[in-house]
C-alpha positions as CSV (number, residue, x, y, z in Angstrom):
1,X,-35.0,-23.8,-53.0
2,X,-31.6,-21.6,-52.6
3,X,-30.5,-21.7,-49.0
4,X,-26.9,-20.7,-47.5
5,X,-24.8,-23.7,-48.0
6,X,-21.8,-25.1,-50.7
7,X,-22.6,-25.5,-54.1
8,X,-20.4,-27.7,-56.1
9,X,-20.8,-28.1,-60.3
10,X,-21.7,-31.9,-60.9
11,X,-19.1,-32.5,-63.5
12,X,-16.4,-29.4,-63.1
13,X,-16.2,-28.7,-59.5
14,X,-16.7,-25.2,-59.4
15,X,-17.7,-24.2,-56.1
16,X,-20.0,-21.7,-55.2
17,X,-20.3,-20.6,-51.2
18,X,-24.2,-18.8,-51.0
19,X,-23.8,-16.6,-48.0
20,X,-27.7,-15.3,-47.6
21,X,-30.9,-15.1,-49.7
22,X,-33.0,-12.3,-49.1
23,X,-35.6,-9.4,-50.6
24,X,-34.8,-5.8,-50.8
25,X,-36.5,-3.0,-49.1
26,X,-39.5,-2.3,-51.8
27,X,-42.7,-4.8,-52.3
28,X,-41.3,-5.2,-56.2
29,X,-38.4,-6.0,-55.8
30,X,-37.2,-9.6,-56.8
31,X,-35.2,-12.1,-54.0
32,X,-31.5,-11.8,-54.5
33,X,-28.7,-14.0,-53.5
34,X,-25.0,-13.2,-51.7
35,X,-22.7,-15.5,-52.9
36,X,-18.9,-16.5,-53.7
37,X,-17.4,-18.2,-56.3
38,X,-14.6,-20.0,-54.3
39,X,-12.4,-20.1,-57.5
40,X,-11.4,-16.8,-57.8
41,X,-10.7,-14.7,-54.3
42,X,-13.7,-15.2,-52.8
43,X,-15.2,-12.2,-54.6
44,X,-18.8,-11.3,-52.5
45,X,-21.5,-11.2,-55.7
46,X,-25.3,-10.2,-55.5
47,X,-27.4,-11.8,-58.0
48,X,-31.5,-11.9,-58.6
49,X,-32.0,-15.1,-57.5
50,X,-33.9,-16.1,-60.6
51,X,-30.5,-15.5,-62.3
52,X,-29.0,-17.6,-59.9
53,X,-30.8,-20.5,-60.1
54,X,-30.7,-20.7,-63.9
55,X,-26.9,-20.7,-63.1
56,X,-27.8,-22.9,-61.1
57,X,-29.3,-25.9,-62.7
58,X,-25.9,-28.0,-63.0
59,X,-25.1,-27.6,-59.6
60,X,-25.9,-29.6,-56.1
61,X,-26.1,-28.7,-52.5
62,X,-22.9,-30.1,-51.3
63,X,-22.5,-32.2,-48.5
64,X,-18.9,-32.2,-46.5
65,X,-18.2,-35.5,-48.2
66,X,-16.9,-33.1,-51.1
67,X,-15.7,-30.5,-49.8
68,X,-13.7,-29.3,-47.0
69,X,-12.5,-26.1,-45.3
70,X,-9.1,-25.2,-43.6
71,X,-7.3,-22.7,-41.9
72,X,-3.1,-22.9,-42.7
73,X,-0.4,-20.8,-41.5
74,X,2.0,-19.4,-44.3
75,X,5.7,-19.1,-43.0
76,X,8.5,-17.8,-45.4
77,X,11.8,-18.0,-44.2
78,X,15.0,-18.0,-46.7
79,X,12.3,-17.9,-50.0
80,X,11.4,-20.9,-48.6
81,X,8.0,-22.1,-47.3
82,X,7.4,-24.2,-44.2
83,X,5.2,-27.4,-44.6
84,X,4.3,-30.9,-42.8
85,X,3.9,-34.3,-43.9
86,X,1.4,-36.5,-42.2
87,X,2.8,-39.9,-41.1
88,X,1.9,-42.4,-44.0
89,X,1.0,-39.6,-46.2
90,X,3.3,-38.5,-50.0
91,X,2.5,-34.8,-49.7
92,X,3.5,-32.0,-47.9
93,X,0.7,-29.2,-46.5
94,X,0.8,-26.0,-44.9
95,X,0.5,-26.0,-40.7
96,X,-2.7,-26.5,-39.8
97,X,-6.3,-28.1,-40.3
98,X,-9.7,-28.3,-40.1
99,X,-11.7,-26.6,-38.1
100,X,-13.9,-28.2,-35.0
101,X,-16.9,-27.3,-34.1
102,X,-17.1,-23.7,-32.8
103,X,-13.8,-22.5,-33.7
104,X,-12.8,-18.9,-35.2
105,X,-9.8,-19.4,-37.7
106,X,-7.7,-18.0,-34.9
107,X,-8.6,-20.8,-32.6
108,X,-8.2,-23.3,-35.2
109,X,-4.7,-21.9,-36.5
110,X,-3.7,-21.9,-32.8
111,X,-4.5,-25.2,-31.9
112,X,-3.5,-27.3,-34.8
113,X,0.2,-25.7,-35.1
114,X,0.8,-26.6,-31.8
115,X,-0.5,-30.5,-31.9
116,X,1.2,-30.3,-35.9
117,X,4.4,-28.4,-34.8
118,X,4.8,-27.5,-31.1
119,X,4.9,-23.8,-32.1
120,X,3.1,-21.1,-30.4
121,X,1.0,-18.5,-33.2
122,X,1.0,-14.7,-31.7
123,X,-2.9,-14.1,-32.6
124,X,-2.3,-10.8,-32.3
125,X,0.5,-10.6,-35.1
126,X,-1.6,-12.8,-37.7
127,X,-3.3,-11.4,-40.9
128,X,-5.2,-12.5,-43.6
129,X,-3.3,-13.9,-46.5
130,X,-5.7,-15.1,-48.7
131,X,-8.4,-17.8,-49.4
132,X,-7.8,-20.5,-52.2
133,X,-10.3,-23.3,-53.5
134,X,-8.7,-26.6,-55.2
135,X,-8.9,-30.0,-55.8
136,X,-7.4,-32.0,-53.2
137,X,-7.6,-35.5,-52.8
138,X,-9.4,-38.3,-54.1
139,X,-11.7,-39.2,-51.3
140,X,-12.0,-35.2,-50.9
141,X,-11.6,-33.8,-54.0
142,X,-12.7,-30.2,-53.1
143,X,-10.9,-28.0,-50.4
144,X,-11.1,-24.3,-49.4
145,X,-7.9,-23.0,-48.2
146,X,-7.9,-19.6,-45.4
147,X,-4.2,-18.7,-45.0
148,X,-3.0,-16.3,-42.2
149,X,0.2,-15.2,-41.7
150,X,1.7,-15.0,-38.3
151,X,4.8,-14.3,-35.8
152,X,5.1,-17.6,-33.7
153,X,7.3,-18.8,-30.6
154,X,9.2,-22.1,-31.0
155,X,11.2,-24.8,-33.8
156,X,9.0,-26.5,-35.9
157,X,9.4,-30.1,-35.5
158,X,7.1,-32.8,-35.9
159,X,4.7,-34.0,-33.2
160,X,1.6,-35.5,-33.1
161,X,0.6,-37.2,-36.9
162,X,2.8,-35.1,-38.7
163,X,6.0,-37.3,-40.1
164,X,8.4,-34.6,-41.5
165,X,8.7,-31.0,-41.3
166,X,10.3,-28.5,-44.5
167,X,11.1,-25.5,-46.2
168,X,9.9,-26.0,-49.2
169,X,10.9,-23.8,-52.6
170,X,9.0,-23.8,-56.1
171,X,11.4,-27.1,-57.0
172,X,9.3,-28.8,-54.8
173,X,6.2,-28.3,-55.9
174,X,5.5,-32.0,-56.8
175,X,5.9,-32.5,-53.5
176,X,2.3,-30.7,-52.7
177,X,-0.8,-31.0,-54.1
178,X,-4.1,-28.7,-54.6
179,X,-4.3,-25.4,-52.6
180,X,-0.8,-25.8,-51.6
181,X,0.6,-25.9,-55.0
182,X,-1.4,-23.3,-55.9
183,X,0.0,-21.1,-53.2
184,X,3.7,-22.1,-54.4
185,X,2.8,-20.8,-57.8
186,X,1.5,-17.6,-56.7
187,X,4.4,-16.9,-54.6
188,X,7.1,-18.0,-57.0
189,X,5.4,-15.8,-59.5
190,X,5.3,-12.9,-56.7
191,X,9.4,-13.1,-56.2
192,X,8.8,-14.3,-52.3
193,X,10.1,-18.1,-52.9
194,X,12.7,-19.4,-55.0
C-alpha cells in the first residue's frame, strides 16, 4: 500500500518523496498520488496511483537509515562559498544540519549556524535557494539538501564540532562531496563562483 513516506530505488537510488494519496471528487474516479522525484527540483507530480505503483515495483519504503534531510545556508562572498569541516571529518559542507524534531527550516538554519559558526541568520532576510538530492556518504548514502540564503550578524569561525571554516571556489570541489559538489557545479556554471 502507497502511504506518504521516502521511496528509494533498490539498486539506483532514485528517490521519490510521496506527499499524499487521495481520490478525486467523482465516485469513478481512480486514487491518485502527489509525489516528488527528489532528483530533479523537487517537481510536485500527480499520478493514478495504479501508474504509480507499477513504477513502483523496484522501489522500498525508506527508512532514515538511507536517507537524510538537511537545511544549509549558502553564503557567497568574493565568488567564493562558505563551508565547515567537522572535526575528524575530509570534507567540507555548507552551514547547517539536520533537523530535530519539530523544527521549521528557519529554526533549524538558525540554530545549527550558531552552534557550527557563532553567526546570527536574519530569518527575515532568508529565501529559498533550492533543494538538491545526492549521494552522500557511505553509512548514508542518500541526502536531500534545502538551501536558503540569508543576511547574518557575526565572523564565521569554528565552534562546536566544526574543525575549519572556508571560502571555497570551484578548484575546490574535491574538497566536498554529494549535494555540496553539486551546488559548486551549479554555481560555477551560473558565473557566481570562480
Amino acid at each position: 500500500m502507497v502511504k506518504p513516506g521516502i521511496y528509494r530505488h533498490l539498486v539506483k537510488c532514485t528517490i521519490y518523496k510521496v506527499l499524499g494519496v487521495g481520490i478525486g471528487p467523482k465516485p469513478d474516479e481512480q486514487p491518485f498520488v502527489v509525489y516528488q522525484r527528489l532528483y530533479d527540483n523537487c517537481t510536485t507530480r500527480v499520478i493514478s496511483l495504479p501508474e504509480f505503483e507499477k513504477k513502483m515495483e523496484s522501489f522500498s519504503l525508506d527508512s532514515f537509515d538511507y536517507y537524510f534531510d538537511k537545511v544549509a545556508l549558502l553564503v557567497i562572498r568574493d565568488k567564493k562559498v562558505l563551508m565547515a569541516r567537522s572535526k575528524g571529518k575530509q570534507h567540507f559542507y555548507m552551514p547547517g544540519g539536520k533537523r530535530e524534531e519539530g523544527e521549521t527550516d528557519m529554526q533549524c538554519l538558525t540554530r545549527e549556524c550558531r552552534e557550527e559558526l557563532g553567526i546570527e541568520v536574519d530569518q527575515d532576510s532568508a529565501f529559498l535557494y533550492g533543494v538538491y538530492s545526492a549521494f552522500a556518504y557511505a553509512d548514508k548514502p542518500c541526502a536531500q539538501l534545502t538551501i536558503y540564503q540569508a543576511h547574518f550578524c557575526g565572523v564565521p569561525a569554528p565552534s562546536s564540532e566544526i574543525e575549519e571554516v572556508g571560502w571555497l571556489s570551484y578548484a575546490d570541489r574535491d574538497k566536498t562531496v554529494g549535494s555540496g559538489r553539486t551546488l559548486l557545479d551549479e554555481l560555477y556554471w551560473k558565473g557566481l563562483i570562480i
